[in-house]
Wavefront OBJ file of the C-alpha trace (Angstrom):
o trace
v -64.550 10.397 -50.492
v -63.505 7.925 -47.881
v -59.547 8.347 -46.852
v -57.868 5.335 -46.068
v -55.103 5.530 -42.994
v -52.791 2.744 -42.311
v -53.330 1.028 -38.774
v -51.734 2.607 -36.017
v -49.083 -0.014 -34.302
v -48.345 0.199 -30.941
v -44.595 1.261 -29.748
v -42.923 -1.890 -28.688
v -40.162 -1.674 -25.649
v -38.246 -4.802 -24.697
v -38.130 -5.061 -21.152
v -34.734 -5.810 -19.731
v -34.769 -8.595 -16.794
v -32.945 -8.019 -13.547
v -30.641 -10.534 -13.810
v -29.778 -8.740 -17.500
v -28.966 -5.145 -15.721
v -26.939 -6.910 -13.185
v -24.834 -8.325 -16.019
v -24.415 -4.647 -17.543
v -23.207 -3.336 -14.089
v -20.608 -5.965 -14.409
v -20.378 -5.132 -17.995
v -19.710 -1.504 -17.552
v -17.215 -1.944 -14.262
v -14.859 -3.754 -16.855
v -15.550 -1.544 -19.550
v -14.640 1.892 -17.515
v -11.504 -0.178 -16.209
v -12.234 0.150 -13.089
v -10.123 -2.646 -10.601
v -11.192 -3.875 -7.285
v -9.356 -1.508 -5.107
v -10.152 -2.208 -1.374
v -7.393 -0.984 1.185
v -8.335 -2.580 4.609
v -5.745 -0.062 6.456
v -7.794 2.809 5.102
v -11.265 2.143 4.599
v -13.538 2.971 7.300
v -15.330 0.024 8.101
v -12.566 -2.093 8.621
v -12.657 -4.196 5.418
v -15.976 -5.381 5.783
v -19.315 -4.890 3.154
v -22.039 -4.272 5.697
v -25.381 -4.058 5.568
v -26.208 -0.780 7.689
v -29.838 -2.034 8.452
v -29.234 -5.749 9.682
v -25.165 -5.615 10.489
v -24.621 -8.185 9.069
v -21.730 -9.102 6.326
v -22.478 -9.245 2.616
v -20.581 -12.424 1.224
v -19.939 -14.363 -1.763
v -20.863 -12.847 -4.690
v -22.280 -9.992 -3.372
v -18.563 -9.239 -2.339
v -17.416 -9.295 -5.667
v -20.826 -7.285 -7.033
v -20.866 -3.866 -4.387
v -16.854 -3.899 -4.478
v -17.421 -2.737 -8.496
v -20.927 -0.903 -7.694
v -18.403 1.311 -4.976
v -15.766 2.259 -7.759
v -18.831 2.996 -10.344
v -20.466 4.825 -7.954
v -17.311 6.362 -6.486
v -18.966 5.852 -2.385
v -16.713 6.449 0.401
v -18.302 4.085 2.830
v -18.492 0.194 2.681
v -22.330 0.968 3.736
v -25.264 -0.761 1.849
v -29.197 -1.406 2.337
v -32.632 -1.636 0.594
v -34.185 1.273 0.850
v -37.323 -0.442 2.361
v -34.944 -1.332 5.202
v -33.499 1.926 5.855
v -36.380 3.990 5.603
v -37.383 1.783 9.330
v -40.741 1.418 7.765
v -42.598 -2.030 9.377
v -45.422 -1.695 6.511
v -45.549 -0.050 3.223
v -48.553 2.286 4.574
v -46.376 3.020 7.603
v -44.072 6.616 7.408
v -41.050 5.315 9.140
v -38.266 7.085 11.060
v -34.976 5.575 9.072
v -33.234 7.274 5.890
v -34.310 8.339 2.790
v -33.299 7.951 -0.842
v -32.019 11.321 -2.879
v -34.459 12.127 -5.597
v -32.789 9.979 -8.883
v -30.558 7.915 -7.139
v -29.973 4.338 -8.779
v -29.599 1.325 -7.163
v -26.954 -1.250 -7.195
v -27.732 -5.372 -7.926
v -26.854 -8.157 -5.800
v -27.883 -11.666 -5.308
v -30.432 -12.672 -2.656
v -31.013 -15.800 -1.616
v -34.677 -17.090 -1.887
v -35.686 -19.469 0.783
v -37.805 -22.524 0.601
v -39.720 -24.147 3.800
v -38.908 -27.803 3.898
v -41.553 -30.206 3.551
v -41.957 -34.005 4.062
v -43.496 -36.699 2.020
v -47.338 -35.709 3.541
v -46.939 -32.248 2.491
v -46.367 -31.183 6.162
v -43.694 -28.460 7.334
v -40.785 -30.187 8.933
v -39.893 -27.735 12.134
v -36.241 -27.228 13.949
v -35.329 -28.053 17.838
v -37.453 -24.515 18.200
v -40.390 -25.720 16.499
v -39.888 -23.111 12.868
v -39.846 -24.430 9.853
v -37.012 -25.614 8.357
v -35.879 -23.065 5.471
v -33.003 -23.826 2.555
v -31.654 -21.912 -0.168
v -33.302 -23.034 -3.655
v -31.509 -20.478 -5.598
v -31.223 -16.255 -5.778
v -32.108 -13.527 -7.569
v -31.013 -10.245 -8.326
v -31.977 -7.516 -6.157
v -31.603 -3.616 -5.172
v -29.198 -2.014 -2.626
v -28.401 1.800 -2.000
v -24.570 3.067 -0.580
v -25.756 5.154 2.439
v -23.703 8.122 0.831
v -26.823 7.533 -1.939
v -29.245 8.928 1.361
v -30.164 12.366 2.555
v -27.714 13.246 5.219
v -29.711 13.348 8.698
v -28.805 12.533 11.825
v -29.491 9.024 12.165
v -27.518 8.358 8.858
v -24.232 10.564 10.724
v -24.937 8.343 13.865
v -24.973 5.122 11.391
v -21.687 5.732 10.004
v -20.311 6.810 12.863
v -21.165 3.373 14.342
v -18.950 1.470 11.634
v -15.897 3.698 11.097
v -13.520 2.976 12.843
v -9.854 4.810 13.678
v -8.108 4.327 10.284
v -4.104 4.101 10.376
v -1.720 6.835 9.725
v -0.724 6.346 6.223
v 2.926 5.480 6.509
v 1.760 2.867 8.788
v -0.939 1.815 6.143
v 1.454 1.448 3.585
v 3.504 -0.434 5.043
v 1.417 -3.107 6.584
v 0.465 -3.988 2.626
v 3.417 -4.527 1.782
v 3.587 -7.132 4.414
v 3.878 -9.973 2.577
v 3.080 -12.553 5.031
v -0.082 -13.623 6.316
v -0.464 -16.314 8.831
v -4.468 -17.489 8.114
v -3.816 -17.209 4.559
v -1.100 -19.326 4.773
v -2.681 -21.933 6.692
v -5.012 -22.012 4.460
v -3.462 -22.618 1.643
v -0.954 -25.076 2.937
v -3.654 -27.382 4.179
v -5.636 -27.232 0.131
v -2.121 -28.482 -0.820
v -1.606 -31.260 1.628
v -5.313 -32.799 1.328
v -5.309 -32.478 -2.647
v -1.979 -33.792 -2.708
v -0.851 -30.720 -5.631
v 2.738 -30.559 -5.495
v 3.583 -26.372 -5.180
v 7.147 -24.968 -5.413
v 8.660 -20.829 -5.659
v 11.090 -19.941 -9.165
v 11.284 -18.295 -11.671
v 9.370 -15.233 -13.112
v 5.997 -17.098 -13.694
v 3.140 -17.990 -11.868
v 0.685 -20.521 -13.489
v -1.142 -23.970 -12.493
v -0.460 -27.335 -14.635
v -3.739 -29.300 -14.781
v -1.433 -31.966 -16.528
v 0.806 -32.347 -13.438
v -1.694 -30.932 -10.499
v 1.537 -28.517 -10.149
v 1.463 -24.859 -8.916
v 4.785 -22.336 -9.355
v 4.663 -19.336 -8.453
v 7.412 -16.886 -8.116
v 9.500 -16.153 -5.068
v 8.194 -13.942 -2.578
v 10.214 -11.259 -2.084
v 9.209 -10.776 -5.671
v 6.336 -9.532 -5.057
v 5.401 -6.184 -2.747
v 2.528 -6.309 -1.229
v 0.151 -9.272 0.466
v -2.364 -9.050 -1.958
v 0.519 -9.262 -4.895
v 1.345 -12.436 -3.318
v -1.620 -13.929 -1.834
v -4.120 -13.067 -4.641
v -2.238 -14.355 -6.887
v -1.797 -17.705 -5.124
v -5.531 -17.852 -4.404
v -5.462 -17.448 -8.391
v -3.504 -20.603 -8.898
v -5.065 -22.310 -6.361
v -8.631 -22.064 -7.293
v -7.207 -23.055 -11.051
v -6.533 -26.462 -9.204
v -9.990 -26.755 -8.293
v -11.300 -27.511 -11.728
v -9.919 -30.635 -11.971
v -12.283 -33.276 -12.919
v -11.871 -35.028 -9.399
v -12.484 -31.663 -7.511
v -14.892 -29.068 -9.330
v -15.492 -30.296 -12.645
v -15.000 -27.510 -14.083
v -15.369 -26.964 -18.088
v -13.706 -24.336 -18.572
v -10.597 -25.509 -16.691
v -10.968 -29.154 -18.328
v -11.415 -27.145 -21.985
v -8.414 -27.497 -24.240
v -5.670 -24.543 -24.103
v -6.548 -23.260 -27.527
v -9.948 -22.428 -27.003
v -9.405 -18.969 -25.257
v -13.089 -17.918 -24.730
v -12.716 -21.178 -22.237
v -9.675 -20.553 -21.249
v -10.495 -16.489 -20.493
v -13.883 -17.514 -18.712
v -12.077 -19.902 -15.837
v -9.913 -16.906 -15.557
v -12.888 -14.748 -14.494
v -13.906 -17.691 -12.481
v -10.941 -17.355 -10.273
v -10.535 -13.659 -10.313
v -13.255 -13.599 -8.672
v -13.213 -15.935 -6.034
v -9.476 -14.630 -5.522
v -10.971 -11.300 -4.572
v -13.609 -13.024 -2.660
v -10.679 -14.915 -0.878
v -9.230 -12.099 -0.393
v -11.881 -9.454 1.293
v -12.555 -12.950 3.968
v -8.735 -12.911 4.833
v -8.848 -8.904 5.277
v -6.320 -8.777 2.747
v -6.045 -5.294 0.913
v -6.685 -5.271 -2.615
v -5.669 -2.240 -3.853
v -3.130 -3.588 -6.625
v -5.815 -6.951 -7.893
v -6.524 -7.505 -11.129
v -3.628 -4.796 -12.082
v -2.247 -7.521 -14.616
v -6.045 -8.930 -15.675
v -5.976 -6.597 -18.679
v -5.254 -9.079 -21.274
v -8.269 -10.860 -20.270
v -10.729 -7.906 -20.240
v -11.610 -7.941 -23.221
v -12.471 -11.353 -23.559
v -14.280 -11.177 -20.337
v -16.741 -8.486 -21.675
v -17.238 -10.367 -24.742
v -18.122 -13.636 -22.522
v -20.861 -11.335 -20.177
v -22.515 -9.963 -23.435
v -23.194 -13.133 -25.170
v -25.843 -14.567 -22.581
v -26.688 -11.505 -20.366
v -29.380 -12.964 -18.301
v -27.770 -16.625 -16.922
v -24.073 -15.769 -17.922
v -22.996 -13.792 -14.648
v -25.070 -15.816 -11.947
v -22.823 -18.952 -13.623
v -19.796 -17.468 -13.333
v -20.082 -16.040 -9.762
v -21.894 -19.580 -8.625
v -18.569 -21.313 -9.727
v -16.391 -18.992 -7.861
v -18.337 -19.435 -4.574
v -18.355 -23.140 -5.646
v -14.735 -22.990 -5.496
v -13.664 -20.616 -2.784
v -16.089 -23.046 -0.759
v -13.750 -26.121 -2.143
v -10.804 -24.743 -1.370
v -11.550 -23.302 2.071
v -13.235 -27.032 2.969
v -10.695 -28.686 1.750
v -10.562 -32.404 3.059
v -13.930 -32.246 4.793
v -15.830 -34.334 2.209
v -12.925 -36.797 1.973
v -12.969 -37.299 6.070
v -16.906 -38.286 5.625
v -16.039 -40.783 3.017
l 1 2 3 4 5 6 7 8 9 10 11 12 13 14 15 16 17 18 19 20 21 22 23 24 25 26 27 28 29 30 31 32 33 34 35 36 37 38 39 40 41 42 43 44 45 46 47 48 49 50 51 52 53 54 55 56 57 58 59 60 61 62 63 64 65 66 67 68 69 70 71 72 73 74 75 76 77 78 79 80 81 82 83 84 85 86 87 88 89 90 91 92 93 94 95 96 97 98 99 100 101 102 103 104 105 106 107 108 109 110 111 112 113 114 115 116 117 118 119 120 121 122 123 124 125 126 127 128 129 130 131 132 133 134 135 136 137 138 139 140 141 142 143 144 145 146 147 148 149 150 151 152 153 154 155 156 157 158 159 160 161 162 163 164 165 166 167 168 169 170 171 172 173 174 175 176 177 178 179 180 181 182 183 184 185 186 187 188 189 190 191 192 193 194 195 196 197 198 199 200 201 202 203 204 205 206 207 208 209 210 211 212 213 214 215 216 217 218 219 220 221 222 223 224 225 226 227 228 229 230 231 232 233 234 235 236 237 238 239 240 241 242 243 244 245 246 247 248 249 250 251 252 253 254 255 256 257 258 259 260 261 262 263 264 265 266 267 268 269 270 271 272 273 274 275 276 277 278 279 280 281 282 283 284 285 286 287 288 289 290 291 292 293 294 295 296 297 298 299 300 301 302 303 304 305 306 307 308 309 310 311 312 313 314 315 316 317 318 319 320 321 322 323 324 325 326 327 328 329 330 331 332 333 334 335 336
């Protein structure tokens, strides 16, 4: 008797992209309520997001994206790499002499640029002063980073952090240089965006909010707030609100109307983030940001999870877009 069994059927996984586990990092930073905390009297690489192999500054969005990897991750030090680079390794067949990875250790997403080499209408490589090809940006993609607290202690990694720590302050003194409220670049900064833009700006009341019917900015006065980043974050806020206009950014979710609050919640993650981004540039401490972002949350976690792979790397390219408007501000209008 011949017994009949039912064909066997492969298990099916569905892979998750890159750019989709990014999102969830960003996801689950909001969902833990974690807030960017980053005091610049304290830390020990004087504000800055370094990468330990190059020394050079992460920027942009890869501020915003290793400031919430460091409070999921709970790192001390402001201390990131590939672990290709830090293991000092010239080929993959070569052993190296650099750092190591722990055994489990996961790895935290950025953006990295990819480069293009320029070519002209033959097809040939157009070459700089120094005869290399020229190289631009065509776009980024997501891509892995370790804290150096992730790597097995040694004594080049003690000799690495030793390099960037620097004397921190004594904490009364720490405390009291953030709640400073003045701050002389920021300032400057800001004052100039208001002058070229022409956006009339004035201090009352308990409120502080941007009018894209007016091109007006209020914020309260001050001495009402009590610390720099209370003040100046919040202004950034405002201030990269203004950028949306139709004649600046074009931004939709600024030019949406008020009652659609999914638009109205996603150009407030817009500017949240390119306030903090503002922010970490100035050397401005953000331990109290995004303290009174909680009614936006929500929504904000609701926005990430609806488009997981293109969502984030929109958001974050319209903060740079605007931090990058606001910081130029009057440049393009001088070449016209």
């Amino acid at each position: 008797m011949t017994i009949s069994t039912a064909p066997k059927t492969k298990e099916t996984h569905t892979k998750i992209s890159s750019e989709e586990l990014l999102c969830e990092q960003v996801i689950s930073f909001f969902e833990k309520g974690y807030q960017f905390k980053k005091d610049w009297s304290k830390t020990s690489t004087s504000g800055d997001i370094i990468n330990f192999s190059t020394g050079k500054d992460y920027t942009n969005s890869n501020v915003i994206l290793l400031l919430m990897a460091q409070a999921l991750g709970n790192y001390q030090h402001s201390l990131w790499s590939g672990v290709f680079q830090a293991s000092g390794k010239k080929t993959k067949k070569d052993k190296g002499n650099g750092l190591q990875i722990r055994k489990g250790e996961k790895g935290s997403r950025i953006m990295m640029p990819i480069f293009i080499k320029k070519k002209d209408k033959a097809g040939n490589y157009i070459l700089d002063s120094n005869g290399k090809p020229v190289q631009f940006c065509s776009g980024f993609r997501p891509t892995c980073v370790f804290n150096i607290d992730q790597f097995l202690d040694c004594d080049k990694k003690e000799s690495i952090i030793k390099k960037y720590t620097v004397a921190t302050a004594p904490e009364a003194e720490a405390e009291a240089e953030a709640k400073k409220i003045e701050h002389q670049e920021s300032q400057k900064m800001i004052d100039k965006y208001l002058k070229v833009e022409k956006i009339s700006f004035s201090h009352g009341g308990n409120s502080a909010y941007y009018s894209p019917t007016t091109d007006h900015i209020q914020m309260p006065p001050k001495e009402a707030f009590n610390s720099t980043c209370g003040y100046f974050g919040t202004l950034y806020h405002e201030a990269l609100h203004s950028s949306g206009t139709k004649e600046r950014c074009n931004r939709p979710s600024l030019l949406a109307p008020n009652s659609n609050r999914k638009m109205y919640a996603l150009d407030e993650i817009i500017v949240e983030f390119g306030s903090v981004i503002l922010c970490h540039e100035q050397k401005i401490s953000t331990i109290d940001k995004l303290q009174n972002s909680s009614a936006y949350i929500e929504h904000w976690i609701e926005i990430l999870k609806e488009n997981k792979k293109t969502i984030l790397q929109e958001i974050l390219s319209q903060s740079v877009e605007a931090v990058n408007y606001l910081k130029n501000a009057g440049e393009k209008k001088d070449e016209k």
